[in-house]
C-alpha positions, 0 to 999 in steps of 0.5 A, a space after each residue: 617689375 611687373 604690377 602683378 608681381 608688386 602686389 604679390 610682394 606687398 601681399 606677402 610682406 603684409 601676411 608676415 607681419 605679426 597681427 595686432 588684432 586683439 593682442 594686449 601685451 601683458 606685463 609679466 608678474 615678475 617684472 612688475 614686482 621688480 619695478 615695485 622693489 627696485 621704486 621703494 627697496 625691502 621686502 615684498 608683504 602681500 601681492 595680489 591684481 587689482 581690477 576696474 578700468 586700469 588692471 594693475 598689480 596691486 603690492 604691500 612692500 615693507 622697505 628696509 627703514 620699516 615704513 609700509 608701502 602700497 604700490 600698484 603697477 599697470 599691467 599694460 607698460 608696467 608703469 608705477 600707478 601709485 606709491 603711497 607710504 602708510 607709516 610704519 610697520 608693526 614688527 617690520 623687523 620680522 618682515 625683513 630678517 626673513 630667510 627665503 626671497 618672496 621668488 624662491 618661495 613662489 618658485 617652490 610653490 610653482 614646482 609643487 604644481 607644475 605648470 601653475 600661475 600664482 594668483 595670491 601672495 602674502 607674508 605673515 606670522 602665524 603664531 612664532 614663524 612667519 609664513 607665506 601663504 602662496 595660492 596658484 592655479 593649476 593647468 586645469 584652473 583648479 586652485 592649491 593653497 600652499 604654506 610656506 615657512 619664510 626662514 626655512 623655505 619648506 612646504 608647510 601644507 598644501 591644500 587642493 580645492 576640491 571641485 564637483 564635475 569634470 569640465 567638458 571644455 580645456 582651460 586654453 579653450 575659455 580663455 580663448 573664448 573670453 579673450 576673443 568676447 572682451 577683446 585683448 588678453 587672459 591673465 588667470 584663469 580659475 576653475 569653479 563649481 559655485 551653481 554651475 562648473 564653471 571657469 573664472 577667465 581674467 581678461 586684460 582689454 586692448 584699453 587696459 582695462 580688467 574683465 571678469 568673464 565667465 565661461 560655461 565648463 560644458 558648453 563654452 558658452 560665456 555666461 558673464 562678463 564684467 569689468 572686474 572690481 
């Protein structure tokens, strides 16, 4: 084989490689919060991500013998960071015996805004009925607060953030923009009009690391960036 032709080949095989320049591979929420159950067993109580140098999603998991537990998985390998026992449960029987799975309430939620992310998730009583209390970002960053009855699976209300402007700029464009200004991946991304339209953009660094950077909704110019607390 001529050298020309070698080096065509090697050029070739090397463009078809996948590039690995700033890409992060995120673990999926919902294989996280299986890691947690299958490590401590019971039902999921609160679900929430945790920031600083190790971005991690942070659980409340009450098991089956009612002790509370605090478990937290990276979301860079999905490894267990922590699994600590807080004692136990007050009224964990309540937690327990509840009808509808944390994954079928988060699935109504999702459908009644297609195409959302969950960012928040709790189970609590309010009152006589326990209730999840689910809060999901829709495609344009826009937050929705849903309530849902735990026994029933029932949508109990639901409330739309409201937002002041238009974003000149898509939500896929801030992301963008704030995963090529930290270097690695977009997590969730929240649309907000505290002082100016802007977009909270969530970003998981090569390092693995969580990042808060904000985005201008006009004009796409990053407006801050920090490592999320």
């Amino acid at each position: 084989m001529k050298k020309k032709s070698i080096v065509a080949l090697a050029l070739c095989v090397l463009l078809a490689l996948p590039s690995m320049a700033g890409a992060v591979e995120i673990v999926p929420r919902q294989k996280a919060i299986q890691t947690a159950l299958q490590a401590v067993g019971g039902v999921l109580v609160d679900y929430s991500i945790e920031g600083g140098r190790v971005a991690s999603y942070e659980m409340e998991i009450i098991s089956k013998s009612g002790t509370e537990y605090d478990v937290r998985v990276g979301m860079v390998g999905g490894k267990i960071l922590r699994q600590k026992a807080d004692g136990r449960a007050s009224n964990a029987s309540s937690y327990l015996n509840v009808k509808t799975s944390y994954a079928a309430a988060m699935t109504t939620a999702q459908q009644s805004v297609p195409g959302s992310r969950v960012a928040d998730f709790e189970l609590d009583r309010e009152r006589s009925a326990m209730v999840y209390q689910i809060e999901v970002l829709d495609l344009a960053g826009i937050e929705h607060s849903i309530r849902i009855n735990a026994n029933t699976g029932s949508i109990i209300s639901s409330r739309k953030k409201p937002i002041n402007g238009t974003a000149a700029i898509t939500l896929a464009a801030a992301e963008d923009i704030a995963a090529k200004h930290v270097g690695g991946g977009a997590l969730l991304t929240e649309l907000d009009d505290e002082r100016v339209l802007h977009y909270d953009v969530y970003v998981v660094s090569e390092a693995g690391a969580l990042y808060e950077v904000e985005i201008d909704a006009q004009t796409g110019a990053v407006r801050r960036s920090e490592m999320d607390d």
